[in-house]
N, C-alpha and C positions, 0 to 999 in steps of 0.2 A: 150860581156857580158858573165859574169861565168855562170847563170843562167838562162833558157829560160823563167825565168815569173818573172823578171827583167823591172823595168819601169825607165826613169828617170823622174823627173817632173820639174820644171820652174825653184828650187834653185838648181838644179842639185846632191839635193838628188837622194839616190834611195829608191824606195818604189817595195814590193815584189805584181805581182800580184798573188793569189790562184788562180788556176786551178777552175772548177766550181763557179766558182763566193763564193767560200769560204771567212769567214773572222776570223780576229781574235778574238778568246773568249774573251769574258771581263767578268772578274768578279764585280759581283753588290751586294751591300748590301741590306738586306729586314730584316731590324728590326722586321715584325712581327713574323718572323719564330720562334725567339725564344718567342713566347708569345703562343705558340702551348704548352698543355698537353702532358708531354712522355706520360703517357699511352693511352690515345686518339691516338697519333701520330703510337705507337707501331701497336694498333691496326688495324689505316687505312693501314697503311705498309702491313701489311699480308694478307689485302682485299685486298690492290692493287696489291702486289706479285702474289694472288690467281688469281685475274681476268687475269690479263694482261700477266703473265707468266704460270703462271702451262697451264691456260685455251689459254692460246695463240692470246688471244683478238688481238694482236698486230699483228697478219696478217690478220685484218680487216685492207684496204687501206684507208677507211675514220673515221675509230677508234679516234674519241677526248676524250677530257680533261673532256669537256661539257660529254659526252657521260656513261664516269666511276665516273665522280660525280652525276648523277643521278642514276646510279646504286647502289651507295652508300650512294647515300641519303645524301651526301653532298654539299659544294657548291665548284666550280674551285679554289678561289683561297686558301681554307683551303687547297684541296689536292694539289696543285703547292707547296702547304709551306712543305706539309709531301712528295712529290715526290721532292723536291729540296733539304731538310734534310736530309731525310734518303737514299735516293739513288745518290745524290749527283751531277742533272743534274736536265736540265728541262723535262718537258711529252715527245716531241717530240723525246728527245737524247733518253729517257727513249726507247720508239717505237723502234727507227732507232737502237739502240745498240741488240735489239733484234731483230730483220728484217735482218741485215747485219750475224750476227752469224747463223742464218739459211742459208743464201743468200752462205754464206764461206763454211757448211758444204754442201750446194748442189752442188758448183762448183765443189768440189773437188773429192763428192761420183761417184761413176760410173754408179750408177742408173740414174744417173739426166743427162749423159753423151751428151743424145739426146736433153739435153734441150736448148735452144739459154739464152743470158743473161735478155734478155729481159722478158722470161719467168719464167727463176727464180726470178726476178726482183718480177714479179706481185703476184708469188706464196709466196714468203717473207713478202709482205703485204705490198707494196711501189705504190702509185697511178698512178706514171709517170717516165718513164726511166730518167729522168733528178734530180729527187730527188733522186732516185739509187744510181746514178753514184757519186753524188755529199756527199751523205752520208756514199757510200763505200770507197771514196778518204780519207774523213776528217775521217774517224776511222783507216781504213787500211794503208792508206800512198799509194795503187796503185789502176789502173784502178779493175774490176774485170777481164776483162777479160785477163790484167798479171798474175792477181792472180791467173785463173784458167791455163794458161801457165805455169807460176813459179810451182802447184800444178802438173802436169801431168802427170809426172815420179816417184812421189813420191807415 
């Protein structure tokens, strides 16, 4: 087999297995998105930009969806429709895309040198080494801690 995550199955296709129990994105249709107000939409964008990013909610490890629509005084699935629009993923990728980008520039900085993976893991804002590992896979393309290999000399 060319590939170690290589299956065959019973027609003697092959089928790829993801490393972490990854799978492939499917894109879904949600009619209601477009029934969202731009300016309403604009709006929750900047509140969510503001909580989640500037304020860094997102290394809260049990940070939900539930959690930033009560903050904002709205309800989950209006903001899934304005965090699926305007950012162009769901909450959770939303989190994880921010988590891993801290997670990359800890491996890499020299401050964090003493840190094990695990520990940047928790300081990123990720509950359990296995949603880490699995969410650093599917953004980055490697483990982190190639990553922090690959980084070391650089």
């Amino acid at each position: 087999m060319e590939n170690k995550h290589e299956l065959i199955n019973n027609e003697n296709e092959v089928q790829v297995k993801m490393p972490y129990n990854l799978r492939e994105k499917k894109i879904k249709s949600a009619p209601y998105r477009d029934l969202i107000r731009t300016e309403l939409a604009d709006e929750l964008y900047d509140k969510i930009y503001e909580l989640v990013v500037t304020q860094k909610r997102y290394k809260q490890p049990n940070f939900s969806a539930s959690d930033l629509a009560k903050m904002l005084k709205t309800n989950t699935r209006y903001l899934s429709a304005v965090v699926n629009s305007k950012f162009k993923m769901n909450f959770s990728c939303l989190l994880n895309e921010y988590r891993i980008r801290d997670a990359k520039h800890m491996l890499t900085n020299k401050k964090y040198v003493g840190k094990n993976i695990e520990e940047i893991s928790a300081m990123s804002g990720f509950a359990n080494r296995q949603s880490f590992y699995a969410a650093f896979y599917r953004i980055v393309g490697i483990t982190p801690s190639e990553y922090r290999k690959k980084h070391e000399n650089i």
